[in-house]
C-alpha positions in Angstrom: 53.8 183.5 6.4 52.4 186.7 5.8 48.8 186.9 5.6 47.8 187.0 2.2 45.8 190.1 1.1 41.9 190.8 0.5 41.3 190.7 -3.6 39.8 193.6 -4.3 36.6 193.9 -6.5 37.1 193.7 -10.8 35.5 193.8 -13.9 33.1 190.9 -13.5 32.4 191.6 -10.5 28.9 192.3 -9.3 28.8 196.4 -9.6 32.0 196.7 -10.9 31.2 195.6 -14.6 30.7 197.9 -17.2 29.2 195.9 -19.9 26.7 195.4 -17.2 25.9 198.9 -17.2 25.2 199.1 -20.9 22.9 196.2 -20.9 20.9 198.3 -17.8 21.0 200.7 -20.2 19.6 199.0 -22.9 16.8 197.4 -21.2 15.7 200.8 -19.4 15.6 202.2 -23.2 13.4 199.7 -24.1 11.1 199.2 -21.0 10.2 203.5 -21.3 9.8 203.2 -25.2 8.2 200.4 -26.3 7.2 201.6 -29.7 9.2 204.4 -30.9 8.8 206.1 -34.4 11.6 206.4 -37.1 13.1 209.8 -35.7 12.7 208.7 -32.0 14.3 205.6 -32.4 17.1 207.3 -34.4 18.0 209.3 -31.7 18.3 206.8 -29.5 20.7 205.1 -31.4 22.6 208.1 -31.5 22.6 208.0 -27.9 23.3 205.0 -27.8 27.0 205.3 -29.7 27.2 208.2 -27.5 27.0 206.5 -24.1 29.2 203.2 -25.3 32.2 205.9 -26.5 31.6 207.7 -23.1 33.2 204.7 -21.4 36.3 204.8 -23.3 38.5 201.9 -24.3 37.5 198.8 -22.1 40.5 197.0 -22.8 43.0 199.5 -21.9 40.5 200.6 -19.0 39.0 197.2 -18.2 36.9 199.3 -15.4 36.4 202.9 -15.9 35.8 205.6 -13.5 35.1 208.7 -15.6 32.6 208.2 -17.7 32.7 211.2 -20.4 29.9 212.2 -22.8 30.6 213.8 -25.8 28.0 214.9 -28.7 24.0 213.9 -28.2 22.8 212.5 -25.5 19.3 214.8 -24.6 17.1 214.2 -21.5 15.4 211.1 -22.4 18.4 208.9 -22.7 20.0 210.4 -20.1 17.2 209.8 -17.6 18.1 206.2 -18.9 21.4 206.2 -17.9 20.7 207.5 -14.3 18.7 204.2 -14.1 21.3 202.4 -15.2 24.2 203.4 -13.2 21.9 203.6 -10.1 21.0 199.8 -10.8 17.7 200.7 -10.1 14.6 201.5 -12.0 12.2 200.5 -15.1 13.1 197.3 -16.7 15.7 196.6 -13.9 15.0 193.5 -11.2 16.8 193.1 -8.1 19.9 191.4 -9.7 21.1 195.0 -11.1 23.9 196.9 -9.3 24.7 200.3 -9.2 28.3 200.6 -11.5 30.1 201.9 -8.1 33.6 202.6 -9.6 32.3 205.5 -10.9 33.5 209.0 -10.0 33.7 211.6 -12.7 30.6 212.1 -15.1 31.3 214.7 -18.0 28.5 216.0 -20.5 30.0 218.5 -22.9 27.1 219.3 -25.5 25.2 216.8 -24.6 21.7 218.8 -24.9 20.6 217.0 -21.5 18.3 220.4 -21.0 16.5 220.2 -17.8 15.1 216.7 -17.7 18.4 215.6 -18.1 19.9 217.7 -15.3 17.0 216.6 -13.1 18.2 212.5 -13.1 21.9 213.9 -12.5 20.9 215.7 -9.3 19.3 212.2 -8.8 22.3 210.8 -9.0 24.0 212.9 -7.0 21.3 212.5 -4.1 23.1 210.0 -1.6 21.2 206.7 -1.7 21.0 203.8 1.1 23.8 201.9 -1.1 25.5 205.0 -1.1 26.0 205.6 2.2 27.2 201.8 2.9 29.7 202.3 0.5 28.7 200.6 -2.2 26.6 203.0 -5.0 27.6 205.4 -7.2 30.0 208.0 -5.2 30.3 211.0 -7.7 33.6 213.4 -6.7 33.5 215.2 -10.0 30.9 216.6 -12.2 31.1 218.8 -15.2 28.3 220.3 -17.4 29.5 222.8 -20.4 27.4 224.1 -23.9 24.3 223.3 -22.7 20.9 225.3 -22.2 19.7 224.4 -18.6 16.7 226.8 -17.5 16.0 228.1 -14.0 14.2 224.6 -13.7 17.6 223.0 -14.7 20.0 224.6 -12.7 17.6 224.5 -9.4 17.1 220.2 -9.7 20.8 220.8 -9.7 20.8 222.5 -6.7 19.0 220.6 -5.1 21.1 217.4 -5.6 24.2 219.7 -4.7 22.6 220.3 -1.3 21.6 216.6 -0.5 25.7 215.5 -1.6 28.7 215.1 0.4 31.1 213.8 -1.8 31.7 216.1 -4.8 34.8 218.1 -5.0 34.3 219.2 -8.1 32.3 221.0 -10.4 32.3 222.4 -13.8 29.7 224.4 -16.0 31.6 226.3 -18.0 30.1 227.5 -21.6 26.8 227.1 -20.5 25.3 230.6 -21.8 22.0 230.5 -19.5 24.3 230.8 -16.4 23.5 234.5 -15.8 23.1 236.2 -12.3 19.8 234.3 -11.9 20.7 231.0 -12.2 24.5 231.5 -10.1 22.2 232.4 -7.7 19.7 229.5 -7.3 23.4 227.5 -7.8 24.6 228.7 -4.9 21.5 228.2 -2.9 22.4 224.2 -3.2 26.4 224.9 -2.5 25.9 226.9 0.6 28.6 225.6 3.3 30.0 223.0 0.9 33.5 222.4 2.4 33.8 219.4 0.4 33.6 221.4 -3.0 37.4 222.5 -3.5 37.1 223.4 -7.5 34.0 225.8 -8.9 34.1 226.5 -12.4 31.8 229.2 -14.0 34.3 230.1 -16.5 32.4 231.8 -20.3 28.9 231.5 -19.0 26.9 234.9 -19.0 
């Protein structure tokens, strides 16, 4: 008989759950904000719908790899979210798991500004679980109609440098991309023969 073959990982499986994300989520919200007033709190409500549509339909896509953001989102939530799909963090004990299918992240008009775009270079940043195989292992990335600042755009860099795996990336309509900020870019995608798509398109 034929040897029978390896199951490979699912839904429930530890990492590999997405509802387990969300509940990460959740719980970092509510360990970094434990009183929040009326507006505060309605933001991160809004967020909140925001980051459950960005995983699409879980019962056509049972486990999602692209996670895409449309519509608020803003630095503090999204600092939230890094902590969540890292499985690490505030409000998070040792039985939380990085959700590893992951490999596209999207953010069109999200308003992440550059506390957001600092916890994405995080996440782009290889980690020990990472490099074992078994973290969040990003291959595409795409920021558009946001307002990053020098500060923004150099985090990113940063994380660009310190990653191996992304072979794509995308920032077009982002109308603080001049000169300036390509520049401190491409400090971070210097010799990055990984990186086989680069889109600038619409930016200054």
């Amino acid at each position: 008989m034929p040897p029978k073959k390896a199951k490979g990982p699912g839904a429930g499986d530890e990492g590999y759950d997405p509802s387990e994300f969300l509940r990460s989520y959740k719980k970092v919200v509510r360990e970094l904000n434990p009183t929040l007033d009326e507006a505060t709190a309605q933001h991160f409500d809004e967020a909140q719908r925001t980051v459950v549509a960005a995983m699409g339909d879980l019962e056509e896509e049972p486990m999602p790899v692209a996670f895409n953001f449309v519509g608020r989102l803003g630095p503090g939530p999204t600092r939230c979210m890094r902590h969540a799909l890292l499985g690490s963090g505030p409000g998070l004990n040792a039985s939380a798991f990085p959700y590893r299918p992951l490999t596209t992240l999207t953010f069109r008009g999200c308003g992440i500004q550059d506390g957001g775009a600092t916890n994405i270079a995080e996440i782009l940043k290889p980690s020990a679980a990472a490099c074992q195989g078994n973290g969040v292992q990003l291959t595409s990335l795409t920021i558009t109609e946001d307002s990053l600042t020098k500060a923004g755009y150099e985090a990113l860099s940063v994380g660009l440098a310190a990653n191996t795996l992304l072979t794509e990336l995308k920032l077009d309509y982002n109308p603080t991309l001049d000169d300036t900020a390509t520049r401190v870019l491409c400090a971070g995608l210097w010799m990055k023969l990984n990186l086989s798509v680069l889109s600038l398109q619409f930016c200054r």
